[in-house]
C-alpha positions as CSV (number, residue, x, y, z in Angstrom):
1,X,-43.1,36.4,-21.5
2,X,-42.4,33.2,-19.1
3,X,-39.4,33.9,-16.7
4,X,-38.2,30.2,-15.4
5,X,-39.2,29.9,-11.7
6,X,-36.4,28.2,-9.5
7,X,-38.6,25.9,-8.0
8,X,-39.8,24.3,-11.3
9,X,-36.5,21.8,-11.6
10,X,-37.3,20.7,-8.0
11,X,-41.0,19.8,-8.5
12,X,-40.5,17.8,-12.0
13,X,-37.8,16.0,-10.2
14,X,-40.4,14.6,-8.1
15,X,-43.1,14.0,-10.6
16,X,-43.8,10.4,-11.1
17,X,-42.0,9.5,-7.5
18,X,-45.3,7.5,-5.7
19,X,-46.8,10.6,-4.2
20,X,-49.1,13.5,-4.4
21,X,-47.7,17.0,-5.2
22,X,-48.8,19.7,-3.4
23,X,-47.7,23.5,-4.5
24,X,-48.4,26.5,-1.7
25,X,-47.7,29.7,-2.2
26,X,-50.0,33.3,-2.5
27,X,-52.4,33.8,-5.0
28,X,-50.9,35.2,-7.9
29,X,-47.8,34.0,-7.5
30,X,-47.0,32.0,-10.7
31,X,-48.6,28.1,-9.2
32,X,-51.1,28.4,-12.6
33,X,-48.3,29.2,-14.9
34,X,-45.9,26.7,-12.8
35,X,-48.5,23.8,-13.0
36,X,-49.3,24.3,-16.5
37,X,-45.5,24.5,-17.4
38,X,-45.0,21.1,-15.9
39,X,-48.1,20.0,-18.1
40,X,-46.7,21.1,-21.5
41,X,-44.8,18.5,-22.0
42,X,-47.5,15.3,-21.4
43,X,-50.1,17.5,-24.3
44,X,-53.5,15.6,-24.0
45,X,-52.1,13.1,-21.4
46,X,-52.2,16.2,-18.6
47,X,-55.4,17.1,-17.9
48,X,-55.8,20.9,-15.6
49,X,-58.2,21.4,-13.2
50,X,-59.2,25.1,-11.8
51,X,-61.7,23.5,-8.6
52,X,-62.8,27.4,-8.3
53,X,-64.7,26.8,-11.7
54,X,-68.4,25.7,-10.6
55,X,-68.5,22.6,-13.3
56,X,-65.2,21.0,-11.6
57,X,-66.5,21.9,-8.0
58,X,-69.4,20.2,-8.7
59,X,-67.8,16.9,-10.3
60,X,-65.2,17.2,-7.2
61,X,-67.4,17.2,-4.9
62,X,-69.4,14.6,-5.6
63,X,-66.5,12.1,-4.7
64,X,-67.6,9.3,-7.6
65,X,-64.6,8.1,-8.0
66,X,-65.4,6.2,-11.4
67,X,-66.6,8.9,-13.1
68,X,-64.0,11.2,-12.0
69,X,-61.3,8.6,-13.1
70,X,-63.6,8.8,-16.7
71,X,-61.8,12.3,-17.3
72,X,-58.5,10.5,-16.4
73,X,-58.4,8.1,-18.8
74,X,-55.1,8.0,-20.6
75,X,-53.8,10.5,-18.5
76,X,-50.7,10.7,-17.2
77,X,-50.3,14.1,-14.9
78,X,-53.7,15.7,-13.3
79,X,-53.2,19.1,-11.2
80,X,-56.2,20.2,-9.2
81,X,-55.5,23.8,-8.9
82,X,-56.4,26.1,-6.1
83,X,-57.4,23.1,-4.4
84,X,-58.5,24.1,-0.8
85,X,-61.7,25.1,-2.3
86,X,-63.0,21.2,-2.4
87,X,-64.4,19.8,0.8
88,X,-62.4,16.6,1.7
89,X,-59.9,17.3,-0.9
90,X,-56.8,15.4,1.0
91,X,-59.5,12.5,0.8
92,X,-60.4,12.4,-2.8
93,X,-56.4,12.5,-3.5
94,X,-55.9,9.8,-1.3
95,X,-59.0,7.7,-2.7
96,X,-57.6,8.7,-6.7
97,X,-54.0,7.7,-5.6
98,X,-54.9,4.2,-3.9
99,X,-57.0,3.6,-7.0
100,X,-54.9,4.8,-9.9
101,X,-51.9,4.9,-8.9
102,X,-50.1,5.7,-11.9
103,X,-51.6,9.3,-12.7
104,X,-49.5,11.8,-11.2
105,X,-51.6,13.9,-9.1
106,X,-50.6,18.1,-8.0
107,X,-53.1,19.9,-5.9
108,X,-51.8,23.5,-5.6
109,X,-53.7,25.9,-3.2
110,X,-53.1,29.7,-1.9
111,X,-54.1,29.0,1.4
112,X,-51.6,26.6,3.4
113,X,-53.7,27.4,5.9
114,X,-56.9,25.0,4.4
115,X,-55.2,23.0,2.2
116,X,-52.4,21.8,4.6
117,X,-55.3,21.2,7.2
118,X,-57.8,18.9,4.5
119,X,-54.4,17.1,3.2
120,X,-52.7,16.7,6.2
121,X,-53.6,13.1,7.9
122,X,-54.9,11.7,4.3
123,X,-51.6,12.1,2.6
124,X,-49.1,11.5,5.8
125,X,-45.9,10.2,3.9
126,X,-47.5,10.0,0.3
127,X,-46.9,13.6,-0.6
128,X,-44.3,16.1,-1.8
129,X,-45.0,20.1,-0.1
130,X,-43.4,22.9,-2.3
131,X,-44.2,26.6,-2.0
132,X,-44.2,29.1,-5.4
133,X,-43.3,32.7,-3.8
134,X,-43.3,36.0,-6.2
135,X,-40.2,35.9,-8.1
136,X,-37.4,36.2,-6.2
137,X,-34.5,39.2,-7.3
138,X,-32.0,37.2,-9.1
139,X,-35.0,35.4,-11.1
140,X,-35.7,38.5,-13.0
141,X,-32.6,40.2,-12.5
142,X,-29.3,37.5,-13.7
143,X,-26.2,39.4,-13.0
144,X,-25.4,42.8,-10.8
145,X,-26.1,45.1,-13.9
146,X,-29.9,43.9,-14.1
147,X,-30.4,44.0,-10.1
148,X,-29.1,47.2,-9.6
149,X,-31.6,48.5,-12.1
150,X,-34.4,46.5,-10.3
151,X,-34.1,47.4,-7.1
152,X,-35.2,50.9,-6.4
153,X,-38.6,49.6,-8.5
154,X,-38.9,46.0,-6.7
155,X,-39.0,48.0,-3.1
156,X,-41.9,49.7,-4.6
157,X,-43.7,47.4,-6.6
158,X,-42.9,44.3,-5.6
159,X,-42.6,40.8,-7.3
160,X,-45.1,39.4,-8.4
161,X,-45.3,37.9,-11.9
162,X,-48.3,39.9,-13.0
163,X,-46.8,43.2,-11.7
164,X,-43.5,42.4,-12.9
165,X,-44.3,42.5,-16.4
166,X,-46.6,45.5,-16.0
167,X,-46.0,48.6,-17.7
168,X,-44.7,51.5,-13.6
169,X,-47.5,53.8,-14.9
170,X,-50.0,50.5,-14.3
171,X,-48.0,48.3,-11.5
172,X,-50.1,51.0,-8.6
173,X,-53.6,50.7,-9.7
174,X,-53.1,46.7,-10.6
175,X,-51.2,46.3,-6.8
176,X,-54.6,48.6,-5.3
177,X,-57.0,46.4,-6.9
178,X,-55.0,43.1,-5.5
179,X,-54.9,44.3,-1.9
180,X,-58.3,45.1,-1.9
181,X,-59.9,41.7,-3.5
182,X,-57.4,40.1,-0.8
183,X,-58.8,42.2,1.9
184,X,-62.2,41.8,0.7
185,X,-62.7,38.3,-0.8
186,X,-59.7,36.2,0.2
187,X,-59.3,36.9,3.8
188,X,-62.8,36.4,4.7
189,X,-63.0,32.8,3.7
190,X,-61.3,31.3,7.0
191,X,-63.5,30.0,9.6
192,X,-63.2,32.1,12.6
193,X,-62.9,35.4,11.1
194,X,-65.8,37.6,12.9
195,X,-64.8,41.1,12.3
196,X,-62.9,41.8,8.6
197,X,-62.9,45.6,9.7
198,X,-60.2,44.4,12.3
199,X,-58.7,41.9,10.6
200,X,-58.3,44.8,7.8
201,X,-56.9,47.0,10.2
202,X,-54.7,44.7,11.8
203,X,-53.0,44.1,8.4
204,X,-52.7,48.0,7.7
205,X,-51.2,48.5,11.1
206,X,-48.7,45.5,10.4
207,X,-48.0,47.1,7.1
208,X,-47.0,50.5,8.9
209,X,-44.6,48.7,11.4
210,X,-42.6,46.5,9.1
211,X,-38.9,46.0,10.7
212,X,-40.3,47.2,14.5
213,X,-41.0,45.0,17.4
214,X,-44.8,44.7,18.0
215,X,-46.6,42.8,20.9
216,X,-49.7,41.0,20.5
217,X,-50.9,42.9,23.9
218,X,-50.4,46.3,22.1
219,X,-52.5,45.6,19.0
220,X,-55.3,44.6,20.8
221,X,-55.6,47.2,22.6
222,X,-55.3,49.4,19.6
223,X,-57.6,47.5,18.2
224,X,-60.0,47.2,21.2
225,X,-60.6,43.0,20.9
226,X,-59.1,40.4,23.0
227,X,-55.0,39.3,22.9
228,X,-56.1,35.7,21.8
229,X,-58.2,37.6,18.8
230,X,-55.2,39.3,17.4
231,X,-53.4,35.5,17.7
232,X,-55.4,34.2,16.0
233,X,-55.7,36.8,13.0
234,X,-52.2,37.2,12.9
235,X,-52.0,33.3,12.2
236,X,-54.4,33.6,9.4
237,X,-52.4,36.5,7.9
238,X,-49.5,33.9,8.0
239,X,-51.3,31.1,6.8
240,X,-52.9,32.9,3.6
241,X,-49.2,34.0,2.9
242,X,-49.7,38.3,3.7
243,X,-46.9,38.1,6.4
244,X,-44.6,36.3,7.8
245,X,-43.0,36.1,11.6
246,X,-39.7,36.7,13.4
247,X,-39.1,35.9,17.3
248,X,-36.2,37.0,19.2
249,X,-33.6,35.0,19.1
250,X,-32.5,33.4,22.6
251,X,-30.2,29.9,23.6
252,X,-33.4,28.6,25.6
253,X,-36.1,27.2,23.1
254,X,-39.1,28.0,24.8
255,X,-37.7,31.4,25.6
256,X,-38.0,31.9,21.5
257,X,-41.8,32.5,21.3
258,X,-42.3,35.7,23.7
259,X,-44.5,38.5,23.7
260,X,-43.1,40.7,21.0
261,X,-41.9,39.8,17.3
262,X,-41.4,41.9,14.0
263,X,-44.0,40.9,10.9
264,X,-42.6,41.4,7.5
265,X,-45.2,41.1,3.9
266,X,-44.3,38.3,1.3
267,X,-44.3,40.8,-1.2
268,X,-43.5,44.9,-0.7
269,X,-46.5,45.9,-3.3
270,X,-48.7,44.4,-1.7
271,X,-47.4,46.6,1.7
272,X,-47.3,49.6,-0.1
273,X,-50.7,49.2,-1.2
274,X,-51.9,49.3,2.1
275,X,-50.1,52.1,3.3
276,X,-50.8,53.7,0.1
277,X,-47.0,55.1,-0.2
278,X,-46.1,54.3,-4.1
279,X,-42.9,57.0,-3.7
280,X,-39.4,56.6,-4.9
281,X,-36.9,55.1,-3.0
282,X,-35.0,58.1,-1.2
283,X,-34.1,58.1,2.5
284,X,-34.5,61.6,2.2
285,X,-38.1,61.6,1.0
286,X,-39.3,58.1,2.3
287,X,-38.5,57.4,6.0
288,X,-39.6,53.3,5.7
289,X,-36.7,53.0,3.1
290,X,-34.4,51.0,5.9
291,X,-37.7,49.2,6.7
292,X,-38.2,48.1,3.2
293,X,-34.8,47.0,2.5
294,X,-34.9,44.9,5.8
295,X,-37.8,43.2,4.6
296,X,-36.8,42.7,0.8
297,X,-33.3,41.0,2.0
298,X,-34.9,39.1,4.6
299,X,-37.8,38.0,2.5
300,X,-35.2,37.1,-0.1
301,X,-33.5,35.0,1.6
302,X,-36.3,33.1,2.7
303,X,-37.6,32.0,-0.6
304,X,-34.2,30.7,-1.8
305,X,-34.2,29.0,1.3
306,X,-37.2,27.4,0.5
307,X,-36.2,26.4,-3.2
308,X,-32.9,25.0,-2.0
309,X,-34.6,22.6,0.3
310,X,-33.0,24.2,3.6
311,X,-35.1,25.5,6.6
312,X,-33.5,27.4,8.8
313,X,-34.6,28.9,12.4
314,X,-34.8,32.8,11.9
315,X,-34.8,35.2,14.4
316,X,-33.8,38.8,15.0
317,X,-31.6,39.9,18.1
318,X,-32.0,42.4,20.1
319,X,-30.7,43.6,23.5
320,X,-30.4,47.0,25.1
321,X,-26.8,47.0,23.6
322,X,-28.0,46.9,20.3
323,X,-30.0,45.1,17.1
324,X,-29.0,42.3,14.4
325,X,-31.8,42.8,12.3
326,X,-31.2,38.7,10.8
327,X,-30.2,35.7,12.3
328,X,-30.3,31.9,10.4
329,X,-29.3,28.5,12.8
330,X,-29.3,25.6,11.0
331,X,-27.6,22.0,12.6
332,X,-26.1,24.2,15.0
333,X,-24.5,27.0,13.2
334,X,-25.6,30.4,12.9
335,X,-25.5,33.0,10.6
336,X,-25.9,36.6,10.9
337,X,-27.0,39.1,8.8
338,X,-27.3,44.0,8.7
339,X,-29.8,45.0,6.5
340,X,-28.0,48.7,5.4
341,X,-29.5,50.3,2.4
342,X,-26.8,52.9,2.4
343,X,-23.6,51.3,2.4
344,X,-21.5,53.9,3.7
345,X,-23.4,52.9,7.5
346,X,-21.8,49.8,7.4
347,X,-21.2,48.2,11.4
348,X,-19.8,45.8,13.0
349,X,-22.3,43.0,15.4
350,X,-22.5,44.2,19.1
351,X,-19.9,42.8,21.4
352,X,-22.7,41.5,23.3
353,X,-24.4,39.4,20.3
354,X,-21.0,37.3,19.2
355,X,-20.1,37.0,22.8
356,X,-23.5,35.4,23.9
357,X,-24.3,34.0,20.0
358,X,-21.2,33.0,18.5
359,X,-22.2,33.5,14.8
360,X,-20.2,31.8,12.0
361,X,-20.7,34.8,10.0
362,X,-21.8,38.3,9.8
363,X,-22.8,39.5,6.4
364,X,-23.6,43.2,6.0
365,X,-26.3,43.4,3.2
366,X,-26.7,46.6,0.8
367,X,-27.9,48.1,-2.2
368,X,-24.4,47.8,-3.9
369,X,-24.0,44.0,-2.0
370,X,-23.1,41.1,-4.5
371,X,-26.8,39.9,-5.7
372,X,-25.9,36.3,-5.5
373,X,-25.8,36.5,-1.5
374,X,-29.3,36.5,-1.5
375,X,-29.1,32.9,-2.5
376,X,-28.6,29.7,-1.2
């Protein structure tokens, strides 16, 4: 079953446009099926790539250009997926793109945190960035009926493609065997990673705090290793697309970065999985239900920002008057959002925030909200 990914229109518009296309986004998130999508129509003038498969590593790596471009001949579109895994691989684009130009090159990779680094200077201004996220709600769920139904099942399970299409009595054990290759195999990978045991803990901890304020200072003393340790880690976790990052929102920029922030997981399987808490949704019964929906509206309006081309500041307020849990600025104008699961606690912002803030709007999110507000 394919399910038509929102950011497919956006990356064949640019395909054939004078520049490399590079695709983000976490593994298992549908880049492979994306890529190979985009390749269907070309037939034996795309040629696919996996650079994890030794044969291709080994032809990759050996940078000779002329024999490379002997696989390339009469080719029209070549994607190099998971990409990061080639040394020098913003090099060998750059060489392949100044030599034959008129292949379309996409290099997709599940760590922006290597690939962005190796492409980076190579392909300043020839390149196209997308990222490919797990599906987002109104991708698999078209009009209120659907989401409703969805819901309850996507805070526990998640998004992604493969777990999507899985069978509940399956989705947990599939979602346990992900988070532990991740925590296992993936992570380990980045250069500066000592101690997996506390990255590993780090991430569990993260997972357990989703929607509360955390300070760097605190976790390391948790986890008994130095402040600029958990910085660093916490990057990584960013980078390899496990969490994301809200600051506190404040007029003075450099006031934006302090010492505390709220982490919230690019897909709410995957959290669950490391908090091992598969149990229906019911504030009665789960107590991180509020926590979950803060995350899942947040998260969602991220990735439609992100495939409508927009990108926003986000924060979080907070004072000792009170909490917005969401807050988007963009060319000046701000946008405010409540994360309320049960719509019956529906509130008004603090006096304090539109005094001192001045949103243009203040959107109350829950379960029964309009699904296209999660949208751009």
């Amino acid at each position: 079953m394919y399910i038509q990914r929102y950011v497919y229109e956006a990356v064949k518009d640019k395909l054939f446009s004078h520049n490399v296309i590079v695709i983000y986004g976490p593994r298992q998130a549908g880049k492979t099926t994306l890529v190979k999508k985009l390749l269907e129509p070309f037939g034996d003038a795309g040629v696919y790539w996996n650079c994890e498969d030794p044969d291709i590593f080994a032809l990759m790596r050996s940078f000779e250009i002329q024999k490379i471009h002997e696989y390339l001949k009469g080719k029209r579109v070549a994607v190099f997926d998971e990409a990061q895994r080639i040394p020098n691989i913003g090099m060998l684009l750059k060489l392949l793109f100044d030599t034959y130009p008129d292949v379309q090159y996409i290099a997709t990779g599940s760590s922006s945190f290597e690939l962005s680094q190796q492409v980076g200077e190579p392909l300043v201004g020839r390149s196209w960035e997308f990222t490919v996220y797990p599906f987002g709600i109104t991708e698999v769920a078209h009009d209120p009926l659907a989401f409703s139904k969805t819901l309850d099942t996507t805070l526990v399970y998640g998004l992604y493609p493969e777990i999507f299409l899985l069978a509940n009595a399956e989705k947990e054990l599939k979602l346990k065997t992900i988070a532990a290759q991740y925590l296992s195999k993936d992570l380990l990978i980045f250069e500066g990673v000592r101690n997996s045991v506390v990255l590993q803990d780090l991430l569990r901890l993260l997972a357990g705090q989703v929607g509360n304020e955390v300070s760097y200072n605190e976790l390391a003393t948790i986890l008994g290793v130095s402040r600029q340790t958990i910085i660093r880690y916490i990057d990584i976790l960013e980078k390899s697309f496990a969490i994301f990052r809200l600051h506190a929102y404040a007029k003075n920029v450099r006031g934006r970065v302090g010492r505390k922030f709220k982490a919230y997981f690019y897909d709410l399987g995957i959290r669950n999985a490391l908090v091992n808490q598969f149990g229906a949704i019911d504030p009665l019964t789960r107590h991180d239900t509020g926590a979950l929906w803060e995350n899942f509206c947040i998260l969602e309006r991220r990735k439609f920002a992100s495939y409508a081309g927009k990108t926003p500041n986000a924060f979080f307020w907070r004072e000792r008057t009170g909490e917005v849990d969401y807050i988007e600025e963009e060319n000046g104008r701000v946008r405010a959002y409540e994360c309320k699961w049960n719509p019956i606690r529906a509130s008004a912002p603090p006096i304090a925030f539109t005094r001192s803030v001045h949103p243009e709007s203040f959107t109350i999110l829950n379960k029964d909200t309009d699904h296209t507000q999660y949208r751009w």
